[in-house]
N, C-alpha and C positions, 0 to 999 in steps of 0.2 A: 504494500500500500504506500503510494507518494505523498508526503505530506508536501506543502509550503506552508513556510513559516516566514511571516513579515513583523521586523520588529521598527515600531514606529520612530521615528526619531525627537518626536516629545518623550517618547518612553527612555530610552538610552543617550540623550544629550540635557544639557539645560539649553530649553531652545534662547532665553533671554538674555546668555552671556556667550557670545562667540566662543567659538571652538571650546565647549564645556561638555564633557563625559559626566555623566551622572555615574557616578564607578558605582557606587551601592545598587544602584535599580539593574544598570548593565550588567553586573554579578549573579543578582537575582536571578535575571534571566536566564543568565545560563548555566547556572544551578541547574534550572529546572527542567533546561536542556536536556544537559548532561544526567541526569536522573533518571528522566523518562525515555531516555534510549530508545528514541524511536526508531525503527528499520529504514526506512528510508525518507532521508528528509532534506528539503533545500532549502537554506534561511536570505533572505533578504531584509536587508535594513535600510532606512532613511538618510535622510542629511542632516534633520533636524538642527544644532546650532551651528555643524562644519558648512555643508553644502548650502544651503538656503544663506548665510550671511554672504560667500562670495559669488553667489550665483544675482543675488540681488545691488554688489557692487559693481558687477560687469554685466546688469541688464539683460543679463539670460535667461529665456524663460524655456517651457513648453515650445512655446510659437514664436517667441524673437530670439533669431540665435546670432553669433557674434564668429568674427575670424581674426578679432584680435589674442593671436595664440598666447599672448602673456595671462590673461581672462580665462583662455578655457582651461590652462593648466591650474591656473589657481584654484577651479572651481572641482578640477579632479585630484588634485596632491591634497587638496583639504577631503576629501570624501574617502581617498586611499588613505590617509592616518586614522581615521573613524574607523576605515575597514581594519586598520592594523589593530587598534583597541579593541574590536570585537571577537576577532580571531585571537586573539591574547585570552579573553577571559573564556571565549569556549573554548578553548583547547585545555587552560585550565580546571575545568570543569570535567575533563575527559571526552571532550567532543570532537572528532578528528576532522578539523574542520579547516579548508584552504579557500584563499580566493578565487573571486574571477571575477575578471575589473571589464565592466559592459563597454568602454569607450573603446578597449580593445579586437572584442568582437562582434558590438552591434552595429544597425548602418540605416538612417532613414532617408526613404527619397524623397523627392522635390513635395509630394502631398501629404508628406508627414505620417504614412505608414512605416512603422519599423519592423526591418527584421532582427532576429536576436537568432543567430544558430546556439542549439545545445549539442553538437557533438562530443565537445570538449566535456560540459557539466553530466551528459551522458557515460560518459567514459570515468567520470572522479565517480560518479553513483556504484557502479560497478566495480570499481579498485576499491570501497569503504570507505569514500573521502563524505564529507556535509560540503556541498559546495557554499560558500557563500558570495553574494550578490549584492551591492546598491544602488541609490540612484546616483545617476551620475548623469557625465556630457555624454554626445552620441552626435556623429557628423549627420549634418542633413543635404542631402543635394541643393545648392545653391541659397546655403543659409547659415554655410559654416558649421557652428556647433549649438544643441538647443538641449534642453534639460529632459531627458530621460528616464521619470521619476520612477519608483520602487514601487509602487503601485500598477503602473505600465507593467516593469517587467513580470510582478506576481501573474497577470492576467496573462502577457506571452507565455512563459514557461507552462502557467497549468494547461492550455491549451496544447503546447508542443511537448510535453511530457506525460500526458494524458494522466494532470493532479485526481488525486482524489479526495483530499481534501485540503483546502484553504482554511486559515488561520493570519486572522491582522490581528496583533496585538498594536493598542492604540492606548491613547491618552484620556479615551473614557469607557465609560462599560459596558459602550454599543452602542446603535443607531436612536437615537433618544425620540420622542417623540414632542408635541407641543408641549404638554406638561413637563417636559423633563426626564419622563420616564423611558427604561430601556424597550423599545418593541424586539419581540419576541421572534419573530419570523415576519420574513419577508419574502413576498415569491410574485408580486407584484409591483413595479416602481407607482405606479397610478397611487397605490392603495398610502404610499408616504410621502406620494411629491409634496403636497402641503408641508407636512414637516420639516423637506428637506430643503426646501426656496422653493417650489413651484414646477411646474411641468417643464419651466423652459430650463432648469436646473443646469448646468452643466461643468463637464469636469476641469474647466481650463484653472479651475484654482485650488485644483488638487484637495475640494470639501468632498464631504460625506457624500453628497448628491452624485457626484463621479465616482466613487468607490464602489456606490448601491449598485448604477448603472451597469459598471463593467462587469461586476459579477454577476450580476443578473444575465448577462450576456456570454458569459464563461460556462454557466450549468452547474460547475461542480461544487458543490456544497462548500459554503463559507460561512465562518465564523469571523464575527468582530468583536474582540473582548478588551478590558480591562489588563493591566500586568496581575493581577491577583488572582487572575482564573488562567494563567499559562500553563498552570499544570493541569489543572483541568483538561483545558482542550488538547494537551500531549496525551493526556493518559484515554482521548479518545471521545468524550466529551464535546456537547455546542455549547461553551455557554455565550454570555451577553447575547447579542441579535445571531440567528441563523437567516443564510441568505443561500434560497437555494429555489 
């Protein structure tokens, strides 16, 4: 069974102080990793206070991208130290876990389709490796380099990996509704667009509204939780919202 596992980057940074590691929450995490031993699993993580401060000094988005290469490396050397901090603490954890840095082998073209091969993440699944993933830069035809968020690749890989289940570990306890509260399942966008901004919702600013969308679109059952139900949903478990 393929899991993904996306850990958010509010969860393992302080997103309000550049380049800040929440080392106790990031431990946590992979504690609980490393615990639940899953069989087969691929972790991606965010930018949270690395990626997002210099992706936002050099005017990188999703949709505006830049070919000033001093800008796009800043925005990938700040995202590879994040990567280094998390392969630190799960490997510490007993998690056999290596990178793979997406600027190296994603590529999008001129309409902003990306491809993402996994031969390589295919080939670490099968040696025993956790491959791990973030967001990062990614060339686009005739736009330079544009933000290729860890969200995105969740949704590529379950589809090219044929996931079985999805897991966002986020910075609340799941897709909240007007009251505040967590909803429960989701198997329709219609039934929370209100909740979420409205029908015309959409993901260019990487909220909840785009998160619902694309798994709603993916099929494969997802979960959006809390850090406090990470073992939970390792040990096989939906909690916070199920999206399927």
């Amino acid at each position: 069974m393929t899991t993904i596992l996306k850990l958010g980057g509010s969860v393992i940074t302080e997103k309000d102080t550049p380049e800040t590691v929440d080392s106790e929450a990031l431990a946590a995490a992979a504690e609980a990793i490393g615990t639940a031993d899953v069989e087969d699993l691929v972790v991606v993580h965010g930018g949270g206070s690395f990626g997002h401060h210099h992706a936002e000094a050099h005017g990188v988005t999703a949709t505006q991208g830049s070919q000033d290469a001093t800008g796009v490396y800043a925005i990938h050397d700040a995202m590879g130290r994040l990567d280094d901090h998390v392969i630190e603490a799960l490997q510490g954890a007993g998690v056999p876990a290596v990178p793979v840095h997406p600027f190296s082998v994603a590529s999008r073209d001129a309409d902003g389709e990306t491809t993402l091969p996994t031969d390589t993440i295919e080939r670490l699944r099968a040696e025993g490796f956790v491959p791990v993933l973030f967001g990062d830069v990614v060339v686009q035809a005739g736009a330079g380099a544009t933000i290729l968020s860890g969200d995105e690749i969740v949704v590529l890989l379950a589809r090219s990996l044929a996931a079985d289940r999805i897991g966002l570990c986020s910075g609340v306890p799941g897709v909240l509704d007007e009251s505040g509260a967590v909803i429960d399942r989701i198997a329709d966008f219609s039934a929370v667009a209100e909740a979420l901004g409205g029908s015309e919702a959409t993901d260019v600013t990487g909220g909840m509204a785009g998160k619902v969308r694309a798994l709603l679109e993916v099929g494969t059952p997802a979960s959006i939780f809390g850090p406090g139900d990470l073992s939970a949903f390792l040990a096989g478990e939906n909690p916070g919202t199920l999206i399927e």
